[in-house]
mmJSON file of the N, C-alpha and C atoms, coordinates in Angstrom:
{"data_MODEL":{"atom_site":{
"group_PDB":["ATOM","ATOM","ATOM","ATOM","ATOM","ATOM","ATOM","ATOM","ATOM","ATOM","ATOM","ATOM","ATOM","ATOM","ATOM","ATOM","ATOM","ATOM","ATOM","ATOM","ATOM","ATOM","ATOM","ATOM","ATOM","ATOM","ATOM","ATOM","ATOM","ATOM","ATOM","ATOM","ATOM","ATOM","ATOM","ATOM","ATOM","ATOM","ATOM","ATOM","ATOM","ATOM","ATOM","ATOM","ATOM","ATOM","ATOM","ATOM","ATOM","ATOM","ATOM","ATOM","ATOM","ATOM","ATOM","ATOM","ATOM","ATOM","ATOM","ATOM","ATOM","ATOM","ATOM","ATOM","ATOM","ATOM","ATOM","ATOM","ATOM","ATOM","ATOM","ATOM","ATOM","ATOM","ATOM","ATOM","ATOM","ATOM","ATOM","ATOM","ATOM","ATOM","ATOM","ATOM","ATOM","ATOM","ATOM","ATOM","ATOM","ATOM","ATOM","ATOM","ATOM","ATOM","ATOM","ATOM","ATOM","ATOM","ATOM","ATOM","ATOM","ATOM","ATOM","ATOM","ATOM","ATOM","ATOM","ATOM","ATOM","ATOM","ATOM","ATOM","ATOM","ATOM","ATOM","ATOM","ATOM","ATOM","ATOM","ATOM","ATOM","ATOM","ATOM","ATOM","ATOM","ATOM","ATOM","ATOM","ATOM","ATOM","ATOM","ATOM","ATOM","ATOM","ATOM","ATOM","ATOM","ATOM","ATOM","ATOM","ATOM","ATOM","ATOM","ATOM","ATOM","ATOM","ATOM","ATOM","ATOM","ATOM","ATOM","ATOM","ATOM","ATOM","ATOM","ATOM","ATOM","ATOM","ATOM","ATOM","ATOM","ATOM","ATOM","ATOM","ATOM","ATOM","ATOM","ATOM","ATOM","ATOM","ATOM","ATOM","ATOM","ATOM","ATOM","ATOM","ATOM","ATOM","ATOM","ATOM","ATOM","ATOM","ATOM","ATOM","ATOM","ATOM","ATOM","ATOM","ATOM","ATOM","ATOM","ATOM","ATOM","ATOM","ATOM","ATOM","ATOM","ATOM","ATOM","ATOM","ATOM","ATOM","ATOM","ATOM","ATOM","ATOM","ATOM","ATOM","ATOM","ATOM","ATOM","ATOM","ATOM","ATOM","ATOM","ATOM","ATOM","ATOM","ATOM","ATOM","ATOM","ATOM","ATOM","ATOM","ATOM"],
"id":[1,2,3,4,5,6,7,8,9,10,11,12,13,14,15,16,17,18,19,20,21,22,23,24,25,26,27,28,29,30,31,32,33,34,35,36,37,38,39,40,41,42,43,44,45,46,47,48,49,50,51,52,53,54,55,56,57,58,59,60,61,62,63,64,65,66,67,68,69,70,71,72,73,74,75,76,77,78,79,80,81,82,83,84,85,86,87,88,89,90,91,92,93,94,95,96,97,98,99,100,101,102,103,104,105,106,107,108,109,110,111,112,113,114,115,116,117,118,119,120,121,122,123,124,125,126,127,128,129,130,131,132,133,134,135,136,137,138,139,140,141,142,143,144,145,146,147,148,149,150,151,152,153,154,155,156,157,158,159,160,161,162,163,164,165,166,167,168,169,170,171,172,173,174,175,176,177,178,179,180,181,182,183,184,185,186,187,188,189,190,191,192,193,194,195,196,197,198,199,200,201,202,203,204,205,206,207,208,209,210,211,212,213,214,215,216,217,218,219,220,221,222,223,224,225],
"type_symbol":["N","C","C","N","C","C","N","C","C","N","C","C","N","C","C","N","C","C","N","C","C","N","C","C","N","C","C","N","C","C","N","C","C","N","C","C","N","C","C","N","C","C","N","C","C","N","C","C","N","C","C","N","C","C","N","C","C","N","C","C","N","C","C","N","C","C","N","C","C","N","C","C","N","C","C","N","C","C","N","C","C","N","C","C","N","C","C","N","C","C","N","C","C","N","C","C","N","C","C","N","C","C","N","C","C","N","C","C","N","C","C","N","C","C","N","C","C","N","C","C","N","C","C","N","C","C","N","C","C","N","C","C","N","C","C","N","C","C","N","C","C","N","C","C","N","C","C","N","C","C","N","C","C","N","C","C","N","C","C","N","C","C","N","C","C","N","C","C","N","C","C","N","C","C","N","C","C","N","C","C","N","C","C","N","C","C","N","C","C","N","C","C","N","C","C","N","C","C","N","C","C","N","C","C","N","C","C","N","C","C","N","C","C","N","C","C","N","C","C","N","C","C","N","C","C"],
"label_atom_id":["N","CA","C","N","CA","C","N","CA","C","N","CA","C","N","CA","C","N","CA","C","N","CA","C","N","CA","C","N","CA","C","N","CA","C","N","CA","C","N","CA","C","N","CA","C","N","CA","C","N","CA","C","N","CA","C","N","CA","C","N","CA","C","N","CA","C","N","CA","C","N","CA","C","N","CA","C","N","CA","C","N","CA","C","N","CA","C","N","CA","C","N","CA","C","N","CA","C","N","CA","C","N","CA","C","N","CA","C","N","CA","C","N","CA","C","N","CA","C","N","CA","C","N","CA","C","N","CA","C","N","CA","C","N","CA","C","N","CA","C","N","CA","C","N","CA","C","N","CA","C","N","CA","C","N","CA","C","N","CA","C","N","CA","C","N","CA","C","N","CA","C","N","CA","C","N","CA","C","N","CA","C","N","CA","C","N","CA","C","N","CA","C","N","CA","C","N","CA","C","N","CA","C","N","CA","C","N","CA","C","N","CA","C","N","CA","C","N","CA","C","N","CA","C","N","CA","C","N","CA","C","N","CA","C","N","CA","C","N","CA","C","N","CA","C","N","CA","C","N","CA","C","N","CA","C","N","CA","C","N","CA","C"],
"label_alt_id":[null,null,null,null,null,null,null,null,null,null,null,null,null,null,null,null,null,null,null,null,null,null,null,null,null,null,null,null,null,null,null,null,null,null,null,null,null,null,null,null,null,null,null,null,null,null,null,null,null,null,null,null,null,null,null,null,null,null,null,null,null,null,null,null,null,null,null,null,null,null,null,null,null,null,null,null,null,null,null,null,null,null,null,null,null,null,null,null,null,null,null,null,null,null,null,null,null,null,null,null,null,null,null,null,null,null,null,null,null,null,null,null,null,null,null,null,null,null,null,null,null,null,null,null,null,null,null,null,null,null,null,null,null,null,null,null,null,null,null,null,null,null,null,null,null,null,null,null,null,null,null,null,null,null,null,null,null,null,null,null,null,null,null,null,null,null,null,null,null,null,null,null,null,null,null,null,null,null,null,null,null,null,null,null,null,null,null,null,null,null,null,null,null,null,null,null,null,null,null,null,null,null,null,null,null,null,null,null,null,null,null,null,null,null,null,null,null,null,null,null,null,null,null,null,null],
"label_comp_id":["UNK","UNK","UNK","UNK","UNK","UNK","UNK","UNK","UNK","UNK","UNK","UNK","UNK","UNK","UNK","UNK","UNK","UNK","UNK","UNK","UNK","UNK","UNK","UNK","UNK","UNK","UNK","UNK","UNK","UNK","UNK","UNK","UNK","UNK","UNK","UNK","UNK","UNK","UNK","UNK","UNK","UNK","UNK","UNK","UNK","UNK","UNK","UNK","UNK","UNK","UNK","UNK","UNK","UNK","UNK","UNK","UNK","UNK","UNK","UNK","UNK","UNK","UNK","UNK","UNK","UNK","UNK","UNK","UNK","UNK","UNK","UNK","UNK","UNK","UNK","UNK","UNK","UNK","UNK","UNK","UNK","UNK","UNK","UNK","UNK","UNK","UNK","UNK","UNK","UNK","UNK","UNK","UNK","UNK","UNK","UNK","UNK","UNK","UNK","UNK","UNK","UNK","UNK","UNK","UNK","UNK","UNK","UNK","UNK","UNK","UNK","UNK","UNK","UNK","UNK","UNK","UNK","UNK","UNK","UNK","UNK","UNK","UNK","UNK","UNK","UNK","UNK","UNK","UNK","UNK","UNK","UNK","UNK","UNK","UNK","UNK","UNK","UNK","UNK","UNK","UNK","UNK","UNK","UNK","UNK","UNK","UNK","UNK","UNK","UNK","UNK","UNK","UNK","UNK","UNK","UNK","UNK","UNK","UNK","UNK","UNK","UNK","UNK","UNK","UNK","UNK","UNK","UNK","UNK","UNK","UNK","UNK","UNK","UNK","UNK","UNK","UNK","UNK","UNK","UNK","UNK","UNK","UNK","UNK","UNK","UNK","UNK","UNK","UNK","UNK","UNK","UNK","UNK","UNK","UNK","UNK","UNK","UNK","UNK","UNK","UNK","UNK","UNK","UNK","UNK","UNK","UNK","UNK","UNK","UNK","UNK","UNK","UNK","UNK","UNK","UNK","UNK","UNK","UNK","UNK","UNK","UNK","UNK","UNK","UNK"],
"label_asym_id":["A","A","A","A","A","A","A","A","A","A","A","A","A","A","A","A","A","A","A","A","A","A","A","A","A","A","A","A","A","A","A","A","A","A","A","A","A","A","A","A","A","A","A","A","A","A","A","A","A","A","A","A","A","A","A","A","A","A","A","A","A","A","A","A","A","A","A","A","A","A","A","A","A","A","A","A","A","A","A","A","A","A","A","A","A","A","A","A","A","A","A","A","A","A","A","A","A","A","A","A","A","A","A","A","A","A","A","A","A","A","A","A","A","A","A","A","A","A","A","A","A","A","A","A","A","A","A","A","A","A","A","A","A","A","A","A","A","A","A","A","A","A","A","A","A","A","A","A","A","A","A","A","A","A","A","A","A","A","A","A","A","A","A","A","A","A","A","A","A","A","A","A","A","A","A","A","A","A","A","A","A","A","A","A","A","A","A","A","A","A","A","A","A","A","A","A","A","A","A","A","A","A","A","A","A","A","A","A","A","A","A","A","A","A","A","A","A","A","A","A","A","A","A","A","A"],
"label_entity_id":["1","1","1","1","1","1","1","1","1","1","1","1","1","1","1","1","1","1","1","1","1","1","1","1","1","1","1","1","1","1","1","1","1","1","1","1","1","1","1","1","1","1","1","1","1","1","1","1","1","1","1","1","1","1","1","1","1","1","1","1","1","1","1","1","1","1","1","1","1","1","1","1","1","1","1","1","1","1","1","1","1","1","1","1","1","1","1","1","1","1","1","1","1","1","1","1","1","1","1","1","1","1","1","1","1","1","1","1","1","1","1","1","1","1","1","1","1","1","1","1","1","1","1","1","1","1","1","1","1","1","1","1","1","1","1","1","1","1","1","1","1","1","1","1","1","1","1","1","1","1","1","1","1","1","1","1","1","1","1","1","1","1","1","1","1","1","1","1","1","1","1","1","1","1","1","1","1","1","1","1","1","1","1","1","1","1","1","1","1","1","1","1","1","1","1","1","1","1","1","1","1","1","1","1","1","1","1","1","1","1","1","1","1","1","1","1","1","1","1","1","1","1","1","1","1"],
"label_seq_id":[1,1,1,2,2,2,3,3,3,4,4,4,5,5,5,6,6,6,7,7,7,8,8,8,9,9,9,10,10,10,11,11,11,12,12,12,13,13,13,14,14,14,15,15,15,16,16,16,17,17,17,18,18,18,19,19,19,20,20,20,21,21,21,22,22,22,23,23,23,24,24,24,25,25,25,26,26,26,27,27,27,28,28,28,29,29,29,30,30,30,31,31,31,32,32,32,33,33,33,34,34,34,35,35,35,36,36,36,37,37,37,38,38,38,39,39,39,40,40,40,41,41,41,42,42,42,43,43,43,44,44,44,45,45,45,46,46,46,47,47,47,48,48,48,49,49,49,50,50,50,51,51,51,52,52,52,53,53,53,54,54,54,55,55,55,56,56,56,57,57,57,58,58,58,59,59,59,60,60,60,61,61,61,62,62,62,63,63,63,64,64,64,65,65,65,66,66,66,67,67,67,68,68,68,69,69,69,70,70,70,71,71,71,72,72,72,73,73,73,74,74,74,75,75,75],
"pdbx_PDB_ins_code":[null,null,null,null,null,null,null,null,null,null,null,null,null,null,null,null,null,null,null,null,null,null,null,null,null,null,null,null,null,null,null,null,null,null,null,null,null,null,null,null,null,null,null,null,null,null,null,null,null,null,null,null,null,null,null,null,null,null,null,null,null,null,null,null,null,null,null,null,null,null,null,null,null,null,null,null,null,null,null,null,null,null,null,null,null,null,null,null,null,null,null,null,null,null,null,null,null,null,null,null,null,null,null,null,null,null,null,null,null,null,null,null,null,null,null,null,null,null,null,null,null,null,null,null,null,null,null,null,null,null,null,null,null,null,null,null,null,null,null,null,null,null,null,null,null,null,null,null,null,null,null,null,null,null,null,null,null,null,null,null,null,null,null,null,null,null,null,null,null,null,null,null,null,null,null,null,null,null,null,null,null,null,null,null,null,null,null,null,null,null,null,null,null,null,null,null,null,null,null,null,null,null,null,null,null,null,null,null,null,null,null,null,null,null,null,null,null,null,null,null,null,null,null,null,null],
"Cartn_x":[-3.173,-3.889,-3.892,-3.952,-3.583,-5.129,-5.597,-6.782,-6.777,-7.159,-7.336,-7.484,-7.773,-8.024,-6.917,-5.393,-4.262,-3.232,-3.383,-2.723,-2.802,-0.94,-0.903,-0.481,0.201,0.492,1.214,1.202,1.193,2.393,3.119,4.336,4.953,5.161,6.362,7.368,7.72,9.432,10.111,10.038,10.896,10.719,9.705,10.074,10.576,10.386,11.165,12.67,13.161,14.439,15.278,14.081,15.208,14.733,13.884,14.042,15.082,15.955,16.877,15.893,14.713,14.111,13.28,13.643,12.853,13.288,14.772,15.406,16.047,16.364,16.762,15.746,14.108,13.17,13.303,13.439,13.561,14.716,15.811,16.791,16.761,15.918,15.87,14.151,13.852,12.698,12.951,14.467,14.385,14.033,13.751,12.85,11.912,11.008,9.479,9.444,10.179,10.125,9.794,9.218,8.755,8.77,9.421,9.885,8.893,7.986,6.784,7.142,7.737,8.114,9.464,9.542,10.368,11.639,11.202,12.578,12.333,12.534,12.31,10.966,10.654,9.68,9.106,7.263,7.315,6.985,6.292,5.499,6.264,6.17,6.058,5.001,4.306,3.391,3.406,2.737,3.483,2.047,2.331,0.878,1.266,0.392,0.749,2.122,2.175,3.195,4.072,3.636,4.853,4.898,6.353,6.426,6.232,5.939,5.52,6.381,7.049,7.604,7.004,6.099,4.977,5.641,5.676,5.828,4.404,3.601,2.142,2.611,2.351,2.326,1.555,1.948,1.34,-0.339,-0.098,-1.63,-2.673,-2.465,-2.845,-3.216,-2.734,-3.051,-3.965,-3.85,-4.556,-6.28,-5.966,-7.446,-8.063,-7.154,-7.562,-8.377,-7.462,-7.8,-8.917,-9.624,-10.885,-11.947,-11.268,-12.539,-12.557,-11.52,-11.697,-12.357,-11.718,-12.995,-13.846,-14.578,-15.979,-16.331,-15.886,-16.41,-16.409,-15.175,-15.16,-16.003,-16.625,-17.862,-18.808,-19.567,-20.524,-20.142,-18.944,-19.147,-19.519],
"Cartn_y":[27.982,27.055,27.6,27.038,27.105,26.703,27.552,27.29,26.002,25.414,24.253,24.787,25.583,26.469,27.576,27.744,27.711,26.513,25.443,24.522,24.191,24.192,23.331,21.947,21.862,20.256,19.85,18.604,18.385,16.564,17.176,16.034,14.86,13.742,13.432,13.641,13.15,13.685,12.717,11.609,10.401,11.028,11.41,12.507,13.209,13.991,15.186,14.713,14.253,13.688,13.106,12.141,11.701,12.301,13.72,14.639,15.348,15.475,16.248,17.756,17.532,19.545,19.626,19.095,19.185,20.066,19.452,20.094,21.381,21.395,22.879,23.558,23.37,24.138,24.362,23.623,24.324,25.398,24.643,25.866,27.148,27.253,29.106,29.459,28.8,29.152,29.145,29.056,29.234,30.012,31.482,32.336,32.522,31.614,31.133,29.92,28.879,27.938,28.606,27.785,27.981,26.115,26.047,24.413,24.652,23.865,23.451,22.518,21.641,20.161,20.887,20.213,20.699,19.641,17.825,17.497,17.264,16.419,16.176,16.236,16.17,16.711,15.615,15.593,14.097,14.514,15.839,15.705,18.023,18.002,19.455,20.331,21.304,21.453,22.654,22.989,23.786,24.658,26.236,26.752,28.142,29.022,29.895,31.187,31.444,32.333,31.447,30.117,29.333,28.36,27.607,26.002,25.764,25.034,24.503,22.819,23.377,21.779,21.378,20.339,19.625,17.989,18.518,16.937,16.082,16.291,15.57,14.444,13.315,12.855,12.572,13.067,13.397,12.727,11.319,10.959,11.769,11.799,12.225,14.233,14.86,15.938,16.662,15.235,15.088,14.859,13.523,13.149,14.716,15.367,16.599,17.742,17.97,18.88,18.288,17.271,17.129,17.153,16.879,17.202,19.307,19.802,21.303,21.748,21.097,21.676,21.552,20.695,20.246,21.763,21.649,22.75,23.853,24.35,25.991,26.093,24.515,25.088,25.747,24.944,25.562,26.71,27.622,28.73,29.8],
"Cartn_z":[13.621,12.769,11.344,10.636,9.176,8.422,7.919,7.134,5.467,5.75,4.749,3.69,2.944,1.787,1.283,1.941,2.27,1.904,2.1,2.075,0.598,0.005,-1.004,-1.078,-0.092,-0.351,1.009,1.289,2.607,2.107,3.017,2.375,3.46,3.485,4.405,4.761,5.922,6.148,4.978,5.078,4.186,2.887,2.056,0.743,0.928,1.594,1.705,1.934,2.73,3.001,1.797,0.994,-0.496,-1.574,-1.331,-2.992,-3.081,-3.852,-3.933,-4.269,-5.252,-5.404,-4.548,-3.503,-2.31,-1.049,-1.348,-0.467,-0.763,-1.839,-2.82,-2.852,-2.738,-2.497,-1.034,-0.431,1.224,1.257,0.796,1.166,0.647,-0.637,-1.057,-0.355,0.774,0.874,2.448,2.887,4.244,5.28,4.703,5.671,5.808,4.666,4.728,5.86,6.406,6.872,8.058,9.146,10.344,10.756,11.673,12.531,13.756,13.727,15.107,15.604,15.26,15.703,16.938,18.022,19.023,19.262,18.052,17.806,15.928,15.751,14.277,13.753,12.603,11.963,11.031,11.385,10.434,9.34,8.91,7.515,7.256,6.347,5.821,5.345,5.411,5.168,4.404,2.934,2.247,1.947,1.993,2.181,1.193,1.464,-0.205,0.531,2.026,2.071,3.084,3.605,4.644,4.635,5.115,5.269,6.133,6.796,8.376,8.291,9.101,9.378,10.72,10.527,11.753,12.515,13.229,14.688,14.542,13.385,13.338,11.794,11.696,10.533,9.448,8.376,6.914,7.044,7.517,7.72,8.618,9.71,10.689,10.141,9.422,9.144,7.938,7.237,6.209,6.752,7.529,8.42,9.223,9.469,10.369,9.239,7.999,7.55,6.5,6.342,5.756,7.066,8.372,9.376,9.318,9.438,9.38,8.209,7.069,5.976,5.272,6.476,6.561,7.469,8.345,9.331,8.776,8.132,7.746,6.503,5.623,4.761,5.204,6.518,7.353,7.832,8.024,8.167,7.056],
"occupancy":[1.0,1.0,1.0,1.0,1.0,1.0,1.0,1.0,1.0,1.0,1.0,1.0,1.0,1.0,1.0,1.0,1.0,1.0,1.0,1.0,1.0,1.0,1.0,1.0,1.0,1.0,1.0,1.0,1.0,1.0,1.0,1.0,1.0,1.0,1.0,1.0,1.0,1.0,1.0,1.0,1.0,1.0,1.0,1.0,1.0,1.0,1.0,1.0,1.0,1.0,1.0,1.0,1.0,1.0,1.0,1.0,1.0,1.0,1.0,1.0,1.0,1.0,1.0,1.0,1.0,1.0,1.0,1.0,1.0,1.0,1.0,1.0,1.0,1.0,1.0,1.0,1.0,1.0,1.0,1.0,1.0,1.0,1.0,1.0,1.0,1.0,1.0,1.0,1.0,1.0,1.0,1.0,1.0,1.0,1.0,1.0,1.0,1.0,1.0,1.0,1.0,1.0,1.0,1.0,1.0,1.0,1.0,1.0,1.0,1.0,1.0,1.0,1.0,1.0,1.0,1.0,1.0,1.0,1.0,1.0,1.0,1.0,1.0,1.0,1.0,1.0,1.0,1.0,1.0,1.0,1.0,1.0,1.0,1.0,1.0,1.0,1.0,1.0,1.0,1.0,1.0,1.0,1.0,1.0,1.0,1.0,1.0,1.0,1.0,1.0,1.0,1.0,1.0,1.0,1.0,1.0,1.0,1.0,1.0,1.0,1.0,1.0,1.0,1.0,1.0,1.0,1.0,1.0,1.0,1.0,1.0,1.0,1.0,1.0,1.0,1.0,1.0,1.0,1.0,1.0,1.0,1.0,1.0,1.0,1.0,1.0,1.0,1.0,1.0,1.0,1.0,1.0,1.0,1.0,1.0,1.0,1.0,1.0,1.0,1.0,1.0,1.0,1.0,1.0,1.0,1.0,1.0,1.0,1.0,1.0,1.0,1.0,1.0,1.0,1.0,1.0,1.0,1.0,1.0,1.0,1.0,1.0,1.0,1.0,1.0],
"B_iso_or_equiv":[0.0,0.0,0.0,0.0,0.0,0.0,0.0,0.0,0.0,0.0,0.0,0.0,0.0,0.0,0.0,0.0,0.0,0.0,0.0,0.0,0.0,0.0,0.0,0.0,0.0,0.0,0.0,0.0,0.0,0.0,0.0,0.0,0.0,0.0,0.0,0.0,0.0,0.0,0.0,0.0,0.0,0.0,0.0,0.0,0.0,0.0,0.0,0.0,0.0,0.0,0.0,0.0,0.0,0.0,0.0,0.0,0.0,0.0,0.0,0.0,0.0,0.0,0.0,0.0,0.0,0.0,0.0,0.0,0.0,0.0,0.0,0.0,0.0,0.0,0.0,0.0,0.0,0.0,0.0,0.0,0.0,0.0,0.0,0.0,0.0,0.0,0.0,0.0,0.0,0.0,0.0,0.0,0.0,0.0,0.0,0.0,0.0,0.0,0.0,0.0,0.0,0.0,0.0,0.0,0.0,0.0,0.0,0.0,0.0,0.0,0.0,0.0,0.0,0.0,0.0,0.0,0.0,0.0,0.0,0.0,0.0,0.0,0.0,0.0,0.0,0.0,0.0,0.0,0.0,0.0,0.0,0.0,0.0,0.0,0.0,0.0,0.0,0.0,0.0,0.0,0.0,0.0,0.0,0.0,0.0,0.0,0.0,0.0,0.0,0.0,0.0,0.0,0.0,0.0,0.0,0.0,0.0,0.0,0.0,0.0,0.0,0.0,0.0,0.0,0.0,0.0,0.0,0.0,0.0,0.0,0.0,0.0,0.0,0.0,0.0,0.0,0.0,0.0,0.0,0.0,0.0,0.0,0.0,0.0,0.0,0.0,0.0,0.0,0.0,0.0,0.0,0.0,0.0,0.0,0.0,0.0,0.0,0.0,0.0,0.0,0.0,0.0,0.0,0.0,0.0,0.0,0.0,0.0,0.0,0.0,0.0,0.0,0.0,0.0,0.0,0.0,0.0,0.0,0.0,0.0,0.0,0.0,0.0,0.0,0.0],
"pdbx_formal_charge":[null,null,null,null,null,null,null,null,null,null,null,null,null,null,null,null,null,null,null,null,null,null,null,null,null,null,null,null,null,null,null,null,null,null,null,null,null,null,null,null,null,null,null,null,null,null,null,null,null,null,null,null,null,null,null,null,null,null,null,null,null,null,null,null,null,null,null,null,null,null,null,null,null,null,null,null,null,null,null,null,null,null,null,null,null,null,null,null,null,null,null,null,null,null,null,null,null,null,null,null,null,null,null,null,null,null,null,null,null,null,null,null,null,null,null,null,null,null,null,null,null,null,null,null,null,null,null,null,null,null,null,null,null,null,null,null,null,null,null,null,null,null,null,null,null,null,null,null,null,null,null,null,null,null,null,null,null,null,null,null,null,null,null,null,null,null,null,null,null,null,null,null,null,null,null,null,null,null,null,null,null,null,null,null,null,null,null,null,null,null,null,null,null,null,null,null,null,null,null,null,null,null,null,null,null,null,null,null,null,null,null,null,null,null,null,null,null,null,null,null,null,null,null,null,null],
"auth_seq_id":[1,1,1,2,2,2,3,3,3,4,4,4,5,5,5,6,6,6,7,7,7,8,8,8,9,9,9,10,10,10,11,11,11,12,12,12,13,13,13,14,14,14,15,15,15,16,16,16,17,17,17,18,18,18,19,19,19,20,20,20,21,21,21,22,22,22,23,23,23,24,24,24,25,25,25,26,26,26,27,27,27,28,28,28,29,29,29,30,30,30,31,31,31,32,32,32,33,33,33,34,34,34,35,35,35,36,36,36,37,37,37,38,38,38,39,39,39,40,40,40,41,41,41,42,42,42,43,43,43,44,44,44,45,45,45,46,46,46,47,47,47,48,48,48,49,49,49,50,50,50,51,51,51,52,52,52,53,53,53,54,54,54,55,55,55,56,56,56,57,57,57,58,58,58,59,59,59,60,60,60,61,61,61,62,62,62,63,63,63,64,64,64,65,65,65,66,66,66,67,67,67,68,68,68,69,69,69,70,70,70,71,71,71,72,72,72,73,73,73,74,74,74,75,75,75],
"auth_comp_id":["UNK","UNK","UNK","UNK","UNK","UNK","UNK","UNK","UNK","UNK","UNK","UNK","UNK","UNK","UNK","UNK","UNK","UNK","UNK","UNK","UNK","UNK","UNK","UNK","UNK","UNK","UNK","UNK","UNK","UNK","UNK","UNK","UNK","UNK","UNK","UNK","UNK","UNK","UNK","UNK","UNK","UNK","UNK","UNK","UNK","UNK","UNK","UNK","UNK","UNK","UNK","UNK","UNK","UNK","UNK","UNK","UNK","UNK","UNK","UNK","UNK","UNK","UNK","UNK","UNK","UNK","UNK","UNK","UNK","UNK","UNK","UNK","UNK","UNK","UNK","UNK","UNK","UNK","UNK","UNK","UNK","UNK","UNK","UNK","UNK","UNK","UNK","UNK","UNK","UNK","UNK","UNK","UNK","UNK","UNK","UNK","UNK","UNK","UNK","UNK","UNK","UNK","UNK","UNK","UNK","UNK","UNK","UNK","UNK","UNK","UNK","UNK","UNK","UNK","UNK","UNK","UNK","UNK","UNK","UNK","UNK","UNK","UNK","UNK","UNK","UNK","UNK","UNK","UNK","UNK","UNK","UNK","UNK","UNK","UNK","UNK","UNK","UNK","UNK","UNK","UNK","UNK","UNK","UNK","UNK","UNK","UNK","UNK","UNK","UNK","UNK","UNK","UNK","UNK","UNK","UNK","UNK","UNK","UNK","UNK","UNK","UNK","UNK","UNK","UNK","UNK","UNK","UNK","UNK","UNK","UNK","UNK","UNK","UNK","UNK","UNK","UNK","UNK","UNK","UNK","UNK","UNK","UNK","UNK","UNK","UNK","UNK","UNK","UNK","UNK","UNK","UNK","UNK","UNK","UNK","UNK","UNK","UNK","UNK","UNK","UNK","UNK","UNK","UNK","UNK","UNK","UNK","UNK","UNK","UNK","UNK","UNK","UNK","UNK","UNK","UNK","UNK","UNK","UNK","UNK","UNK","UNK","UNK","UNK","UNK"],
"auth_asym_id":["A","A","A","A","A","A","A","A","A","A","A","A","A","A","A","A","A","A","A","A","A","A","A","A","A","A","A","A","A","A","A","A","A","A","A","A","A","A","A","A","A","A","A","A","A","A","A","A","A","A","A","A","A","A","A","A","A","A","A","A","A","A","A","A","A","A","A","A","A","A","A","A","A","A","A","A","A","A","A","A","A","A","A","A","A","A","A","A","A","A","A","A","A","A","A","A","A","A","A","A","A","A","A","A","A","A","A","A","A","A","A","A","A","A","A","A","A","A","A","A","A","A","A","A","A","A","A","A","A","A","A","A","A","A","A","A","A","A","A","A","A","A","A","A","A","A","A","A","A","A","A","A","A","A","A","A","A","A","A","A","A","A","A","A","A","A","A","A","A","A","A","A","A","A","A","A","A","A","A","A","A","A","A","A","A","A","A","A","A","A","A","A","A","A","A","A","A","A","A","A","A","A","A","A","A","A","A","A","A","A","A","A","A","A","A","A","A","A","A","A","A","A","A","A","A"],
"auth_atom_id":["N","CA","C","N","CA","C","N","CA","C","N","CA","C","N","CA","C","N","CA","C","N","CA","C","N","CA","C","N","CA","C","N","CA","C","N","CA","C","N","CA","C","N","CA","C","N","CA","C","N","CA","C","N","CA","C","N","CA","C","N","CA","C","N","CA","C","N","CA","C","N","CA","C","N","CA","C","N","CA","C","N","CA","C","N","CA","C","N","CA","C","N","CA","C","N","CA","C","N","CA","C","N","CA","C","N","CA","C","N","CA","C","N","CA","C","N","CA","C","N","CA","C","N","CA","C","N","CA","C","N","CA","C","N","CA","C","N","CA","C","N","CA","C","N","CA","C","N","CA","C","N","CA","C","N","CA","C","N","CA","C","N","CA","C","N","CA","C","N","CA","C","N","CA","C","N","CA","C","N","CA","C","N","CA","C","N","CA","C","N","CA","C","N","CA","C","N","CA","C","N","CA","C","N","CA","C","N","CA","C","N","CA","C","N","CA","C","N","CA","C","N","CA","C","N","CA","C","N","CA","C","N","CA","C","N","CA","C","N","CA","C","N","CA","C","N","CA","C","N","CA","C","N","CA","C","N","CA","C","N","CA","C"],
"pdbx_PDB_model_num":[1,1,1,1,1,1,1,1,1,1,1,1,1,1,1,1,1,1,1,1,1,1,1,1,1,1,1,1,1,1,1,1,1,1,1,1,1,1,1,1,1,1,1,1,1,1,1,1,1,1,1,1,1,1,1,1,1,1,1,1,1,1,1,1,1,1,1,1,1,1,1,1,1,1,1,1,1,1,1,1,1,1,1,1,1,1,1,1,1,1,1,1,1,1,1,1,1,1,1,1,1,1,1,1,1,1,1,1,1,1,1,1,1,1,1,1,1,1,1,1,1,1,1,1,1,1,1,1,1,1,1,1,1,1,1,1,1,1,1,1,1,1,1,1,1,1,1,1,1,1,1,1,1,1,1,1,1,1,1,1,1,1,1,1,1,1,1,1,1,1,1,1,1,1,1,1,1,1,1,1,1,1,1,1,1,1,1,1,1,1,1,1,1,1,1,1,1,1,1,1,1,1,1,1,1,1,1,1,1,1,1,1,1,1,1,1,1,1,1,1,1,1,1,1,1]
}}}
């Protein structure tokens, strides 16, 4: 799990797919990448030392990570 306070930006696959400095940022950042998705990947998830390529979509992680950091205020 990836702490919400970590996370810089949280992307789609379909951006990601038609940025060209998107993809030139992936490729010199390929040993930062880490693939979770076990076929294609819906969203990217870009954090201060890794990429996370996620099988979860951009909506759906976004909705998650304002419920987590709600929670990790209260801690």
């Amino acid at each position: 799990m990836v702490r919400t306070d970590d996370i810089i930006a949280i992307i789609d696959r379909d951006t990601v797919q038609f940025s060209e400095e998107l993809q030139l940022f992936l490729k010199n950042k390929d040993n930062h990448l880490c693939n979770l998705a076990k076929g294609s990947y819906k969203s990217l998830v870009i954090t201060k030392d890794q990429l996370y390529l996620s099988p979860l979509a951009s909506s759906t992680l976004k909705k998650r990570s304002k419920k987590y950091s709600n929670y990790e205020n209260l801690l």
